[in-house]
C-alpha positions, 0 to 999 in steps of 0.5 A: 881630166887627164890630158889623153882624155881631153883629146879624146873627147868629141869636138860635140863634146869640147864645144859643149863646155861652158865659158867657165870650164873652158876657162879652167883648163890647164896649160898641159889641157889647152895643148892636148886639144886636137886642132879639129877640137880648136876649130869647133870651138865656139866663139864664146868659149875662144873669148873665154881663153886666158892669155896664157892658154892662148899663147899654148894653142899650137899653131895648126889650131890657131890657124884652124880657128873660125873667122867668128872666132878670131874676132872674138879674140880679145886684144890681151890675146892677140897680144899673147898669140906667139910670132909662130901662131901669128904667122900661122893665120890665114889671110882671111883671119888677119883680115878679120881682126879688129882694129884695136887688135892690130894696133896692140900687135908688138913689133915682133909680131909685125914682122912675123906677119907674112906678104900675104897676110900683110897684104890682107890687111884692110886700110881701117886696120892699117891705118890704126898702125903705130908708126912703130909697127909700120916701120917695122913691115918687112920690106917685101911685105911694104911691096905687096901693100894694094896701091889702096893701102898706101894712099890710107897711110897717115902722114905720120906713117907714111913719114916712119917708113924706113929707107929701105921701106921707100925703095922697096914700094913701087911704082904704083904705089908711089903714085897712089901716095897724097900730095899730104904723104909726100910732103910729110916724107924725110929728105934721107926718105926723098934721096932714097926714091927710084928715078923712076918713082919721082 
């Protein structure tokens, strides 16, 4: 099928395909699709994507993509998602990705990930964080964090945040830290405190 064809078929139409034809599409196939294609697109049909199909969804379709469907995303295809479809997901998507997902995010796409998708991220999917990737959130984005959030940092993580990182968390959120995550923090991280965090 011809890739004009394919964007002219009904979304009735692309979410009739089976998993194996969805499979099948090519490259040039997967990029002719529509976003309101993508977006009724079934679960089953998104988890049927290679990761090389993933990564050719243009970033207005993956943001289209349902809930239902971002957690059908296998974590090879969150990892094949480019830093462009990364920071296209809506807060609500970030949200709905597994933890096993989250952990599998390269540091790249880390920093791709906005304030407010950060912020959307619930403590189950922070704490499955490596202390790479922790230490690779953007300092604005450390900022944003719910005081929640802190406090569910391990003691390992809460001891990679960078210099900047620990400048960067507030007031509240330097309280909401356990006596465990204070002790685990480095003296470079201790001298870096705000007068008014200590």
């Amino acid at each position: 099928i011809e890739t004009a064809d394919i964007a002219a078929l009904t979304v009735a139409s692309v979410a009739a395909l089976t998993t194996a034809q969805t499979a099948a599409l090519t490259t040039a196939q997967v990029v002719a699709l529509t976003t309101a294609q993508v977006a009724g697109l079934k679960p089953a049909q998104v988890a049927a994507l290679t990761t090389t199909q993933v990564a050719a969804l243009q970033a207005a379709d993956v943001a289209a993509l349902t809930t239902a469907s971002v957690v059908a995303l296998t974590t090879a295809q969150v990892a094949a998602l480019t830093t462009a479809q990364v920071a296209a997901l809506t807060p609500a998507q970030v949200a709905a990705l597994e933890t096993a997902d989250v952990a599998a995010l390269t540091t790249a796409q880390v920093v791709a990930l906005t304030t407010a998708q950060v912020a959307a991220l619930k403590t189950t999917q922070l704490a499955a964080l490596t202390t790479t990737q922790v230490a690779a959130i953007e300092t604005a984005d450390i900022a944003a964090l719910p005081v929640t959030s802190i406090a569910a940092l391990t003691t390992a993580q809460a001891a990679a945040l960078t210099t900047a990182q620990v400048v960067a968390l507030t007031t509240a959120q330097m309280a909401a830290l356990k006596p465990a995550q204070v002790a685990a923090l480095t003296t470079t991280q201790v001298a870096a405190l705000q007068a008014a965090d200590v």
